[in-house]
KOLSEVO-183676 format. One record per residue: residue in one letter; y, x, z of N, C-alpha, C in turn. Coordinates in steps of 0.05 Angstrom, whole numbers, plus 5000, padded with zeros to 4 digits. Each point is the difference from the previous one (the first is absolute). Layout:
KOLSEVO-183676
aYXZYXZYXZ...
//
This chain:
KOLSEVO-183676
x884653008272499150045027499149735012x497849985006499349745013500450025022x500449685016501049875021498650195028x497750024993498950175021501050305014x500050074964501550385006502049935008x501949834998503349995011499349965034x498549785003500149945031498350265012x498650194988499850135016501650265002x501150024981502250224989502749995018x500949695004501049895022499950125024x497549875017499150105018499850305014x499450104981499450325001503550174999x501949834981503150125023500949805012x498449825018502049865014498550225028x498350074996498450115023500550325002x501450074981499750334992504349935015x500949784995502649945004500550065038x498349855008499849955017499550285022x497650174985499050175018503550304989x501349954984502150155007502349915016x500549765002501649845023498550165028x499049955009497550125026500150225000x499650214983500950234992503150095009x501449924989502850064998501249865033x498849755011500350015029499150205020x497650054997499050205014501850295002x501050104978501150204993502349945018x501149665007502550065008499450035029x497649905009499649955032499350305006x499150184987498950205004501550265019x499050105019501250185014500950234995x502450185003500350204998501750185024x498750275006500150145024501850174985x501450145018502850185003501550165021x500050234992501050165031502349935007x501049935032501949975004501650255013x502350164997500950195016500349885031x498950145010499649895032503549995012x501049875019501849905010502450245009x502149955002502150275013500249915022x500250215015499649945041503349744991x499549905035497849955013498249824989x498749934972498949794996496850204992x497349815012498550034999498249924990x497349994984498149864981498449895017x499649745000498149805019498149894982x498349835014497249854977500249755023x498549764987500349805009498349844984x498649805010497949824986501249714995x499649894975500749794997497749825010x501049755009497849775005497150054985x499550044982498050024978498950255003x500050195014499250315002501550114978x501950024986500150214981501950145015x499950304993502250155006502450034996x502350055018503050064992500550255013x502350034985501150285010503549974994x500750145017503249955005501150145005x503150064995500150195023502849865017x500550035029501449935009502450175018x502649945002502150145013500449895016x499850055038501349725018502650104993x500549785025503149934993501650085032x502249965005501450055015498449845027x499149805003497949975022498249794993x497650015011497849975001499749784994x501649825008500549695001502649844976x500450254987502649954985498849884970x503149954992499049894983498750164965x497749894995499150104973500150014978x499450064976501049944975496850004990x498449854988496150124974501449994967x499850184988500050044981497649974980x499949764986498049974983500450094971x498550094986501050174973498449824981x500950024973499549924971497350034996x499049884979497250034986500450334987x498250075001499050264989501950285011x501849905024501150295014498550065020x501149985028499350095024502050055023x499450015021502050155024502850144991x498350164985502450204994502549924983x499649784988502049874987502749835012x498750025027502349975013500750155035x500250314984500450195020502950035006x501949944966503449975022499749815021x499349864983500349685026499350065026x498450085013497950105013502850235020x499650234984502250245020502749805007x500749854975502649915010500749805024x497949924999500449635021497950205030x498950204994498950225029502750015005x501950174977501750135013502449745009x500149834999501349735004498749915038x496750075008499450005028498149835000x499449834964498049855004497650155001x497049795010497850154997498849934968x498950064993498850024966497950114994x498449684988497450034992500050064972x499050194985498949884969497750084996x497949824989497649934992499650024968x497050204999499349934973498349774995x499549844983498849805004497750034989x497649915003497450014994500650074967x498350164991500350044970501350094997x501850195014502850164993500150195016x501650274992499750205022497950155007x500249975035497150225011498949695020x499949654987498249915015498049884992x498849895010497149924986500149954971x497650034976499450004979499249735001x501649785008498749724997502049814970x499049864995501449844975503249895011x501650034984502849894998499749674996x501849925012499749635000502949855000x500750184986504649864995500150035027x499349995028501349965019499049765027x496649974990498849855011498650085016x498350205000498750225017501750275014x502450024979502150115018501349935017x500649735006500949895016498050115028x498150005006497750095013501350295019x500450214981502050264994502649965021x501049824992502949995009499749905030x498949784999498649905029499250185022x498450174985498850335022503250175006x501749984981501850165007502149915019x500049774994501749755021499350095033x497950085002498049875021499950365014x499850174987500850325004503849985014x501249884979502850015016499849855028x499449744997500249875022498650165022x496950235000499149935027501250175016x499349875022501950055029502849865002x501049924983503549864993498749704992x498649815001499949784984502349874998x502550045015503249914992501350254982x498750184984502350164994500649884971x502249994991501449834985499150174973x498649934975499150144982501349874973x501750134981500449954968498050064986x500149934980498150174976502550054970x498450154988501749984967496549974979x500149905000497349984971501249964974x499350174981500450084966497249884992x501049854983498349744971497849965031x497450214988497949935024500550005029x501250105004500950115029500649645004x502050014988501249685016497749814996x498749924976498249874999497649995025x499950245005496850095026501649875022x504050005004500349925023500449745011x499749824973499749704998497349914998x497550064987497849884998497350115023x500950005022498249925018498249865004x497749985009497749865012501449835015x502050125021501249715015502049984999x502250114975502049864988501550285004x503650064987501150264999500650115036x499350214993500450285018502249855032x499050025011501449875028503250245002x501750014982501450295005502449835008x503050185004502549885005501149944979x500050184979501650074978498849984968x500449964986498150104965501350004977x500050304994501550114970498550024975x499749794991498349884971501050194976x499050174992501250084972498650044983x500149914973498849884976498249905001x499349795029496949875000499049764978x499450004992499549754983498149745016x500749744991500149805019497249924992x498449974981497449914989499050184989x497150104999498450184986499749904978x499749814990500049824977502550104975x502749995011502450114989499450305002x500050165016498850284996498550104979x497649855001499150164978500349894972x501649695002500649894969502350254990x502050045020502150154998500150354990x497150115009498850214994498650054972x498649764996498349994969502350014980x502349764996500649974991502850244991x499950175014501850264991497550214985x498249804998497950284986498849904975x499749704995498749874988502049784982x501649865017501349884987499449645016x500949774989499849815018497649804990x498450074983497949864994497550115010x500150254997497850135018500549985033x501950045010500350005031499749684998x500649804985499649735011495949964996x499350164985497349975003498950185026x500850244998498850175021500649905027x502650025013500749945025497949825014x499149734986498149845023497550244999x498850064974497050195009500350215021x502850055005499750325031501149775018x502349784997500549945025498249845016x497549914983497749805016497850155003x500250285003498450194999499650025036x503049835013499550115034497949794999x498749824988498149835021496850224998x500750124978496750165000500050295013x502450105005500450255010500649995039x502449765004500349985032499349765005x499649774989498449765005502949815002x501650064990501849785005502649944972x500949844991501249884988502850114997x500650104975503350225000502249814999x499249735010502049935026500750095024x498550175007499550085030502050315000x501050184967500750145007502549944987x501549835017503649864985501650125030x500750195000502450115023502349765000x500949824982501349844998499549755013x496549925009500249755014498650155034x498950264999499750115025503150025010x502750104988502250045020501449725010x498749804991500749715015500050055028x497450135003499350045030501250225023x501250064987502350215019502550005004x501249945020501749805015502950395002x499950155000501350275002501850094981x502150135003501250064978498850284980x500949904969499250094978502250064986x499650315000501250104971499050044969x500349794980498650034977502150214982x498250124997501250224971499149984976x501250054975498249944980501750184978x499949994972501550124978499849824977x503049974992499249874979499050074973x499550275001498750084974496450095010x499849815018496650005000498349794995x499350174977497349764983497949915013x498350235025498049925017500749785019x502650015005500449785012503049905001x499749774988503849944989501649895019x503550024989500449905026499249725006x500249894985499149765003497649905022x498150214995497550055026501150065022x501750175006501350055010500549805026x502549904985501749715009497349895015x498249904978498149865012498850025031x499750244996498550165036502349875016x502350074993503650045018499149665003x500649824988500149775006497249925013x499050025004496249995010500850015033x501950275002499450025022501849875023x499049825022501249795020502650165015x500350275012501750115019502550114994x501150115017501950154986499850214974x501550054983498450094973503150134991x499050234984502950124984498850084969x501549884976498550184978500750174987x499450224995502250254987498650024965x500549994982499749994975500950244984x498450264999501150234991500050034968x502549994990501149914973499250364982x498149874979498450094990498050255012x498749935019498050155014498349894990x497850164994496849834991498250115018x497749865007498550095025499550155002x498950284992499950235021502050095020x501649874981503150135009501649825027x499449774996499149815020498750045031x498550104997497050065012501450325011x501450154991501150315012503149974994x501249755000503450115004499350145032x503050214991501050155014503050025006x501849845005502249995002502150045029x501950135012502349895011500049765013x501149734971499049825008498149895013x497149944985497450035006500450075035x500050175007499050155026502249795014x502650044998501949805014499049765010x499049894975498949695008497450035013x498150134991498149995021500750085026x502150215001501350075034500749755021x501549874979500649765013497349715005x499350044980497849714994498350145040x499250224989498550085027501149985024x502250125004501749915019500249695022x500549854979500349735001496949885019x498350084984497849845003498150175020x500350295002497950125015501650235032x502149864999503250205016499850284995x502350105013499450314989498150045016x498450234990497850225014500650185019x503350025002500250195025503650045002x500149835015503650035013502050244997x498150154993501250284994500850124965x498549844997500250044961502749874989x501450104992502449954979498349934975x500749764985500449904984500650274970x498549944989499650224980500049884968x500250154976500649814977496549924994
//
């Protein structure tokens, strides 16, 4: 084979390499729509525009008063609303008010591209801004799962102005995400080649540098207390990532480490416990919702 056929033989899979990298990102940014079972009284299905025009849809339960305090529920990559409907009846039936949002590319809201949590943040912002109006003092938590937390740290003008934030299985760098993702599929020579071709993929897709999507150096900037959750049997995001976010962040901070949970499981514990500590974490930071509510498990 002469020097020529090689360099172009070369060429022809470094370029054929390439256009499946692009491929296989696309596939991941790519939208997918899903019915949501509409809400159990009193909670109702709302729409709401993010900064950018795309559509949202939500559905929301007030709360014991108008001005009280809130809870937004942000959900995982590839669920929706409905994924966190206990949460939702239980913290209603607790007196808070409660938002949950599908996020663009998910659910029943706009068919626009998924962005780890960069254009969702956008999402979360509109929903922020739905609780607050008419109350701009009403004291608001959130809980965000992997994306969820990520959309509620990477802001245009830095994380979610809220009281409270329940991080669970967010991962601190998109960079670690998707090395962490390849490499349960491929192995560590391929994810050490692949990871930079999707993770430098945000400068051609959102114009900016997958520095920009590290939840780990955005929660510098939020001064509020944080509950990090995590499992230690999760490969998408270890504890070690984990820790990382927990120590990142400046405020009051608690870390709960659920001994062999792996992220989905992460992302939908359901526990006793679980609910206890969020009873309390909310408590603390957002007062009760209504003087009349007994304390519940």
């Amino acid at each position: 084979m002469t020097m020529r056929r090689i360099a172009w033989t070369s060429l022809i899979l470094l370029v054929a390499g390439l256009a499946v990298v692009w491929i296989a990102g696309s596939i991941m940014s790519r939208p997918h729509s899903s019915a949501v079972p509409p809400p159990a009284p009193p909670g109702r299905v709302v729409h709401l525009v993010a900064s950018d025009g795309v559509a949202i849809t939500g559905s929301y339960w007030p709360g014991a008063r108008p001005d009280g305090p809130a809870v937004l529920l942000l959900h995982g990559v590839d669920a929706s609303r409905a994924s966190f409907t206990r949460h939702a009846l239980w913290l209603n039936g607790l007196g808070y008010g409660v938002l949950a949002i599908d996020f663009r590319g998910h659910g029943e809201s706009g068919a626009a591209p998924r962005t780890f949590g960069l254009y969702e943040a956008r999402d979360a912002a509109a929903a922020l801004a739905f609780l607050r109006a008419g109350a701009p003092a009403r004291p608001v938590g959130l809980i965000g799962a992997s994306l969820g937390g990520a959309a509620a740290l990477l802001g245009d003008d830095g994380p979610l102005r809220v009281q409270a934030m329940v991080l669970q299985a967010v991962y601190p760098d998109l960079r670690d995400a998707i090395f962490n993702r390849i490499v349960q599929r491929t192995g560590g020579v391929l994810a050490a080649l692949g990871e930079p071709l999707l993770s430098y993929q945000s400068w051609l897709r959102y114009g900016v540098a997958p520095g920009r999507l590290a939840p780990a150096d955005a929660i510098h900037l939020y001064r509020g207390p944080v509950l990090v959750i995590g499992g230690t049997a999760d490969l998408n995001t270890p504890p070690a990532e984990t820790r990382r976010l927990y120590d990142a962040a400046p405020g009051p901070k608690e870390l709960w480490l659920l001994d062999g949970v792996d992220h989905a499981s992460a992302c939908a514990v359901w526990t006793d416990d679980y609910r206890r500590r969020l009873r309390s974490f909310f408590a603390r930071a957002l007062g009760e919702p209504a003087a009349s509510v007994a304390l519940r498990p």
